[in-house]
C-alpha positions in Angstrom: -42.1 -15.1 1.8 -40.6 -14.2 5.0 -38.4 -17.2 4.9 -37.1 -16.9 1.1 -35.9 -13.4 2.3 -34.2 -14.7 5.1 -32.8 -17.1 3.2 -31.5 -14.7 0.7 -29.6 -12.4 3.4 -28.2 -15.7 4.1 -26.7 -16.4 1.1 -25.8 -12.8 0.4 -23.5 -12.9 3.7 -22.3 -15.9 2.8 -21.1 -14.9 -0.7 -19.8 -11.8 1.3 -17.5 -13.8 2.7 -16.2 -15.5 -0.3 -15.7 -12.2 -2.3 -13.6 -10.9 0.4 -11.3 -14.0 -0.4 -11.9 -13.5 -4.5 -10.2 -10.1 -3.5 -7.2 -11.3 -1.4 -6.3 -13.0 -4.3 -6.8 -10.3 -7.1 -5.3 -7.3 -5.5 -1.8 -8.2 -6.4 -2.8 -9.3 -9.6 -5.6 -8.0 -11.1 -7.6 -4.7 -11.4 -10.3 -5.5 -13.3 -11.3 -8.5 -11.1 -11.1 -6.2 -8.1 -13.7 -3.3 -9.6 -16.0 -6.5 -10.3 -15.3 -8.1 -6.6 -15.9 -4.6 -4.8 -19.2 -4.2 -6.6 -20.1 -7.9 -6.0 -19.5 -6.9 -2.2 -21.2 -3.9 -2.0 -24.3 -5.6 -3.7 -24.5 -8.9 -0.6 -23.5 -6.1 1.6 -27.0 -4.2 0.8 -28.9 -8.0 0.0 -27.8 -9.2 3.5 -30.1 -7.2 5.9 -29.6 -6.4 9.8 -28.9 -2.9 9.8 -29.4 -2.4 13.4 -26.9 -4.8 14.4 -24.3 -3.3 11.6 -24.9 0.3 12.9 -24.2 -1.0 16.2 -20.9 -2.6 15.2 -19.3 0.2 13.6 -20.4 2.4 17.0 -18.3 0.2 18.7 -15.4 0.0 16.3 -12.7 3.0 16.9 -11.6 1.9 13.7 -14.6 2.1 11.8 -15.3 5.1 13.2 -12.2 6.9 12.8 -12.3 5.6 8.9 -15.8 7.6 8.6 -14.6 10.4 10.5 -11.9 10.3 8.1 -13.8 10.2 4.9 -16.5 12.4 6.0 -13.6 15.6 6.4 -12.4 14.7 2.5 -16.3 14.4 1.6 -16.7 17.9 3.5 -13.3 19.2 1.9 -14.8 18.9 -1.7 -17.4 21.8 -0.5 -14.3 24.7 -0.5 -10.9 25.0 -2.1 -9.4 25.5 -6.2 -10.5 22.2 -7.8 -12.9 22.0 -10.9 -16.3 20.1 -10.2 -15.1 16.7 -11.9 -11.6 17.0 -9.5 -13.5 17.3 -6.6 -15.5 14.5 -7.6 -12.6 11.8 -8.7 -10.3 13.1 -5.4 -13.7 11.8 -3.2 -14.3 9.2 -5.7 -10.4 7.5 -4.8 -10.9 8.1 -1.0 -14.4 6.2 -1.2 -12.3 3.1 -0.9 -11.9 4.2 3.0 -15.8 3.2 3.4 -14.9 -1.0 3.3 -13.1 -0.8 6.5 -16.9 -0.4 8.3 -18.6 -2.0 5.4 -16.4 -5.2 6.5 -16.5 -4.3 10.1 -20.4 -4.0 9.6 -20.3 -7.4 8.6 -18.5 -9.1 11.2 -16.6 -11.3 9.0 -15.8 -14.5 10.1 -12.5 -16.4 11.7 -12.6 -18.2 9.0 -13.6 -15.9 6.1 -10.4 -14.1 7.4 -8.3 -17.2 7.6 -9.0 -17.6 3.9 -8.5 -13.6 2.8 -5.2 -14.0 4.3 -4.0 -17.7 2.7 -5.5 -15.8 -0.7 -3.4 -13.2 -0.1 -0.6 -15.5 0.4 -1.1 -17.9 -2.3 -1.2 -14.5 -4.6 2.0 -13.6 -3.5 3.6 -16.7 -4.3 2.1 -16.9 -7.6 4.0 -12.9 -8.1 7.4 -13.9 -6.3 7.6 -17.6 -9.0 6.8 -15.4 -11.8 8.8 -12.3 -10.7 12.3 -14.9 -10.8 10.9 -16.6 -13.7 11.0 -13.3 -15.8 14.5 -12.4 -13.8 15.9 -14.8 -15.6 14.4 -14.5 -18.9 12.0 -17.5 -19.4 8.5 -15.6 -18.7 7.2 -13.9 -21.8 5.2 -10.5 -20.8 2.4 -9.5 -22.4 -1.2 -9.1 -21.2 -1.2 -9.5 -17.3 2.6 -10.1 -17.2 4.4 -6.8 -17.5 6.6 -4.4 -15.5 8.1 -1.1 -15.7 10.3 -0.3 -18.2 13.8 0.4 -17.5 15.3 3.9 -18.0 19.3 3.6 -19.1 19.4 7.2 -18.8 18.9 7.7 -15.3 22.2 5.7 -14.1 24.2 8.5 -16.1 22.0 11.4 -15.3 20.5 12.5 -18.8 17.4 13.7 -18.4 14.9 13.9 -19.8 15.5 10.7 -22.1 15.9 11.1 -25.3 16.6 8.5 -28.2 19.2 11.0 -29.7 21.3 11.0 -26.6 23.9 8.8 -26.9 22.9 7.1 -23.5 20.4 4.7 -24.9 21.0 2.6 -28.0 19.5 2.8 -31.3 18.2 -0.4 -31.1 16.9 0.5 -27.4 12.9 -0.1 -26.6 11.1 0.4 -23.4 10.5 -3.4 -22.9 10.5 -5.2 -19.5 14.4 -5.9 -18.1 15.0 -9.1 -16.2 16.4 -6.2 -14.2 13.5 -5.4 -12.8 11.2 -7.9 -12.5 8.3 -6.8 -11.1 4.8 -8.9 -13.0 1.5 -7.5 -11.8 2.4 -3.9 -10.6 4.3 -1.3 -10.7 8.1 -1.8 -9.2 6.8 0.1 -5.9 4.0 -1.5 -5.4 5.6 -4.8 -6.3 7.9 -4.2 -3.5 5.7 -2.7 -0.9 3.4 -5.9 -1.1 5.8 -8.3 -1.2 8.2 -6.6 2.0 4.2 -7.6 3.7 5.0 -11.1 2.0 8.2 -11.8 4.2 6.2 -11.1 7.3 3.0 -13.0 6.4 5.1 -15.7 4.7 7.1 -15.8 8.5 3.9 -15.8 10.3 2.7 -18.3 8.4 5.7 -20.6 9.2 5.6 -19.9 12.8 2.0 -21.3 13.1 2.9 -24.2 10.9 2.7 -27.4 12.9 4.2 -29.9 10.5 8.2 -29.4 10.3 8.1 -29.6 6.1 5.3 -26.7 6.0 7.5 -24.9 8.7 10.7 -24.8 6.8 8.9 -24.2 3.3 6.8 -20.9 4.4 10.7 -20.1 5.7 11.9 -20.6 2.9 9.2 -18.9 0.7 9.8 -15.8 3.3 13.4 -15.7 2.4 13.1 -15.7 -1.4 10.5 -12.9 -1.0 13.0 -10.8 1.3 15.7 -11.2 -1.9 13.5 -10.4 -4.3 12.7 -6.9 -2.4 16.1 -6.2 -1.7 18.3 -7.6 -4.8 15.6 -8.2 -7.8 12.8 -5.0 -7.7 13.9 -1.7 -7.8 11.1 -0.2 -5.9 12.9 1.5 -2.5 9.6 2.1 -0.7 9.7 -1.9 -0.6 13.1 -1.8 1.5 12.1 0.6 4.4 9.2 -0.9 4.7 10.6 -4.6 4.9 13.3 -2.9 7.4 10.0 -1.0 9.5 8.0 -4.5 9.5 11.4 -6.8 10.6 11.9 -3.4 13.5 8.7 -4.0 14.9 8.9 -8.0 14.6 11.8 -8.6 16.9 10.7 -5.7 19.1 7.0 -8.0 19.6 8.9 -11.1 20.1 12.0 -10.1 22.0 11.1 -6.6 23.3 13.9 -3.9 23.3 16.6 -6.2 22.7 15.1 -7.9 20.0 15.2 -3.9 18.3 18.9 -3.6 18.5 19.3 -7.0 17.1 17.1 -6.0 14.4 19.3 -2.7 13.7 22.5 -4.7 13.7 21.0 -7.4 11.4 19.5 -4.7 9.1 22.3 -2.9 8.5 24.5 -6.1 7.8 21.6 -7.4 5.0 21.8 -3.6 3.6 25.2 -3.6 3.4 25.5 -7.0 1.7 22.7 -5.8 -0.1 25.1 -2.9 -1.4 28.0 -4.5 -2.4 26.0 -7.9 -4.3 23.3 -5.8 -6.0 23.5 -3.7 -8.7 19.9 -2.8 -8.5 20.1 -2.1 -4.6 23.3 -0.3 -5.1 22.2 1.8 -7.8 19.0 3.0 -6.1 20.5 4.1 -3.0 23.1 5.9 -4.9 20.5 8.0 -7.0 18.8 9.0 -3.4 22.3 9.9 -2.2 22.9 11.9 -5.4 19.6 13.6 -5.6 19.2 14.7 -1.8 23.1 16.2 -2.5 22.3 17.9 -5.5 18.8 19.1 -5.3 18.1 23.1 -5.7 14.6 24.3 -5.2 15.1 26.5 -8.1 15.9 23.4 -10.8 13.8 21.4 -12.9 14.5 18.1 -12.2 13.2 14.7 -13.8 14.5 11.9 -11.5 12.2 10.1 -9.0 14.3 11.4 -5.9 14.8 15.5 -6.8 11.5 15.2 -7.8 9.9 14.4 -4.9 12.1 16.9 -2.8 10.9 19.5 -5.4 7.1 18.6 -4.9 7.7 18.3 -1.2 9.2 21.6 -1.2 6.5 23.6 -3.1 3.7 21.7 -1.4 4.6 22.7 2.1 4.8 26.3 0.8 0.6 26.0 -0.3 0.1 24.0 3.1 1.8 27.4 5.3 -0.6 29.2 3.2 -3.9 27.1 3.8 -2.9 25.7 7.6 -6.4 24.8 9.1 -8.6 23.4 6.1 -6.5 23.3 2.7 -6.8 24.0 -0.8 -10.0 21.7 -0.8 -10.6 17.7 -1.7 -9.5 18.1 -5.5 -7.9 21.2 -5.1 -3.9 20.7 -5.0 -3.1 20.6 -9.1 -4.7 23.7 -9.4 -2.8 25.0 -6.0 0.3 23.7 -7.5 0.0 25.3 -11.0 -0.7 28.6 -9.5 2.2 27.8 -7.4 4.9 27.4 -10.0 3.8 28.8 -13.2 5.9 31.7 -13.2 9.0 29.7 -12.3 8.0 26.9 -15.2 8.3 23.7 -13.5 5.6 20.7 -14.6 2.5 20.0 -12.3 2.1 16.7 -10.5 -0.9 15.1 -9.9 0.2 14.4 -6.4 3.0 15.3 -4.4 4.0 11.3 -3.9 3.2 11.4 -0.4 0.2 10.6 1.3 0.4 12.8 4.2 1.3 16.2 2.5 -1.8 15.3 0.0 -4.7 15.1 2.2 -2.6 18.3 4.6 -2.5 20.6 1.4 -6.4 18.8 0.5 -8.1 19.4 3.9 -5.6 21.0 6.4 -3.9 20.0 9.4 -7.2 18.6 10.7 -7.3 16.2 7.7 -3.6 15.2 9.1 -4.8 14.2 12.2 -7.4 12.2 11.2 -4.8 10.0 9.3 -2.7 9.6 12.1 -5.8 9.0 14.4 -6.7 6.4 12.1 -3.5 4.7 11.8 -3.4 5.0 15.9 -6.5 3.2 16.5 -5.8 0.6 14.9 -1.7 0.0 16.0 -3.9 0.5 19.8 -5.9 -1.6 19.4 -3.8 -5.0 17.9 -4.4 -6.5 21.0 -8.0 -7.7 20.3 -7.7 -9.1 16.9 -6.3 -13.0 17.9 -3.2 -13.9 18.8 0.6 -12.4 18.7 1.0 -13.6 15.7 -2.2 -12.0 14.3 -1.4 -8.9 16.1 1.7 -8.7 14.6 0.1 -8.5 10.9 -2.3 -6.3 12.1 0.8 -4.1 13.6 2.2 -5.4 9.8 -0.8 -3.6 7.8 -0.6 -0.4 9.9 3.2 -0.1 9.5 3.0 -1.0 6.2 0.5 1.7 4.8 2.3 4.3 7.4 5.6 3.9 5.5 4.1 3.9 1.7 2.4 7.4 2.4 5.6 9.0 3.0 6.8 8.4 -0.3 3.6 7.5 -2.4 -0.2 8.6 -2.3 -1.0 5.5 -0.8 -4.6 5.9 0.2 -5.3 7.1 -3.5 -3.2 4.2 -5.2 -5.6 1.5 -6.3 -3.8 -1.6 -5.5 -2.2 -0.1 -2.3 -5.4 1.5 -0.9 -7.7 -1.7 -1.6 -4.8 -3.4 0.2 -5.1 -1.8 3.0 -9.2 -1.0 3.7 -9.6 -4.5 2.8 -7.4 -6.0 5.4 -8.2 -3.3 7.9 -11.6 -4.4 7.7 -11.2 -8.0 8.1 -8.4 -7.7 11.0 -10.8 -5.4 13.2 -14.3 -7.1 11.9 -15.6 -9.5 14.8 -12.9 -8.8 17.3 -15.4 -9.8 20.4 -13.6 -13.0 19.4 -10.3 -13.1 20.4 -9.5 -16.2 18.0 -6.4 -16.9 16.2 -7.5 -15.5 12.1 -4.4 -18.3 11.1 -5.6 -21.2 13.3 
């Protein structure tokens, strides 16, 4: 008996490891698959036994640690605040994603289990940049899995709200997905925001390479990705991440040099970037436009004035509530008592990471995000290599960037993004091996 139960922890940690690469697959791609994955996790996770040794793993993890720390103040924020019962529930609910960084850690995944997360990861990618120029140019039918957002005529000349009757859009005009933005799985943000990751894993990928061909193809692959960020999706979070990921690559390889030359080459691939791209051109002038034009006491429907506007009002609630918020679940409430004598809609979020869990749980909740985020940048070193420390620096900088304009750590696809790979980067670093060799 004894031995059939040993032998089923075995198997359950060894399908643990396989699920973790099901899931660096799916999470560009496929939501669904990812709810079944995560509960297929959780499940070998509980079948697979040695508790002892997992509660001394996440002990000695800062990252784990500061990830439960982290959790444990939203968990503890849902006791206070504004928020209805079933708010308070779903806002704890989205952060309980935080808990597979030590689940993983627990777990001490593998070189090799990690190795294949990350080609899975890169093989999805792929698979999203082929289709995402195969529907740019108009010979990927959508439907089912294949879609993208739809594109709004009426923001390019400022008439907002649409309306079919305003002579902006067509008669014959539908909501259907543009060549013009061609983003497959996700929305154009996260599209972006994954795929700026791409050009840094895809480079990564070609450095390590030790056959010439593969070398040059992964370089290649890393270059499409890069145009398709800048010149093809519309989603900006996408470009100052890319710009934040190639900063902190040159500064790892060629130290403070290698930043200058990462300025100067960023701002000639922007400016080309301006004067080839419609797309590109067109989204940095509505940021220019909206920042200009703003006025706290306008309703405004475009993506920039209204994030300004949900900046502006959610800092007001934080001054209020400093030390511990409005509660876990609490800032749509906060919000509506907020603005409902001055008539302006209600957000969900206020499309930034940071000022949500601030305005949630207070500056202490702020901290522990930043701690978090810390640890792990501090801590790079053990992981493998420079090039593996350079993802790991990747991940951090990547999720760091997304919160400032998007709730990040609430998002499904960006979240599970980002605890997944957390988890694997930081699980089993007593080994100092390569995750790519």
């Amino acid at each position: 008996m004894a031995y059939r139960f040993g032998g089923l922890q075995f198997e359950a940690r060894r399908a643990a490891g396989w699920t973790t690469t099901a899931l660096g697959f799916t999470i560009p791609i496929w939501v669904v698959a990812d709810g079944v994955l995560i509960a297929v996790l959780i499940g070998c996770w509980l079948a697979s036994g040695e508790w002892k040794e997992r509660i001394r793993r996440i002990k000695a993890s800062p990252v784990a640690l500061s990830a439960l720390l982290l959790f444990g103040w939203l968990l503890v924020g849902s006791l206070w605040g504004m928020g209805s019962a079933e708010e308070r529930l779903l806002a704890v609910k989205k952060y309980a994603d935080l808990l597979l960084i030590p689940l993983v850690i627990s777990m001490a995944i593998s070189v090799q289990e990690r190795r294949y997360a990350i080609i899975a990861l890169a093989a999805s990618l792929v698979l999203t940049l082929v289709l995402s120029f195969a529907l740019s140019v108009g010979i990927l039918p959508t439907g089912g899995l294949i879609h993208c957002d739809p594109f709004n005529p009426c923001l390019l000349k400022k008439q907002i709200p649409c309306d079919p009757s305003i002579p902006c859009v067509p008669s014959n005009y539908h909501p259907v997905c543009e060549p013009s933005n061609p983003c497959v799985f996700k929305k154009h943000t996260t599209h972006n925001l994954l795929m700026a990751f791409g050009v840094l894993l895809f480079g990564v990928l070609a450095w390590r390479s030790s056959h010439q061909w593969v070398r040059w193809s992964w370089a290649g692959v890393a270059c499409l990705a890069a145009s398709n960020v800048l010149l093809m999706v519309q989603g900006r979070t996408g470009y100052i991440v890319l710009a934040g990921l190639a900063i902190v690559a040159f500064h790892m390889y060629y130290g403070w040099r290698g930043m200058v030359a990462a300025v100067v080459a960023l701002g000639l691939t922007f400016s080309m970037a301006y004067q080839i791209s419609t797309s590109f051109r067109d989204r940095i002038d509505l940021v220019v436009t909206g920042v200009t034009e703003w006025s706290p006491q306008a309703v405004t429907y475009d993506g920039v004035t209204e994030r300004m506007e949900f900046f502006y009002h959610t800092v007001a609630i934080i001054q209020e509530h400093p030390l511990i918020g409005v509660g876990t679940g609490g800032f749509k409430q906060a919000y509506t008592e907020r603005v409902q004598t001055i008539g302006l809609p209600v957000p969900t979020h206020p499309h930034n990471q940071y000022l949500l869990v601030t305005v949630q749980v207070g500056v202490i909740g702020l901290c522990l995000v930043l701690w978090l985020f810390v640890r792990q940048w501090r801590l790079t070193s053990v992981v493998g290599d420079v090039t593996s420390g350079l993802l790991a620096k990747g991940l951090v900088i990547t999720i760091a960037i997304g919160c400032l304009f998007q709730p990040a750590l609430n998002d499904h696809t960006e979240k599970l993004f980002y605890c997944l790979f957390a988890g694997l980067m930081y699980s089993g670093t007593d080994s100092r091996s390569d995750v790519l060799t």
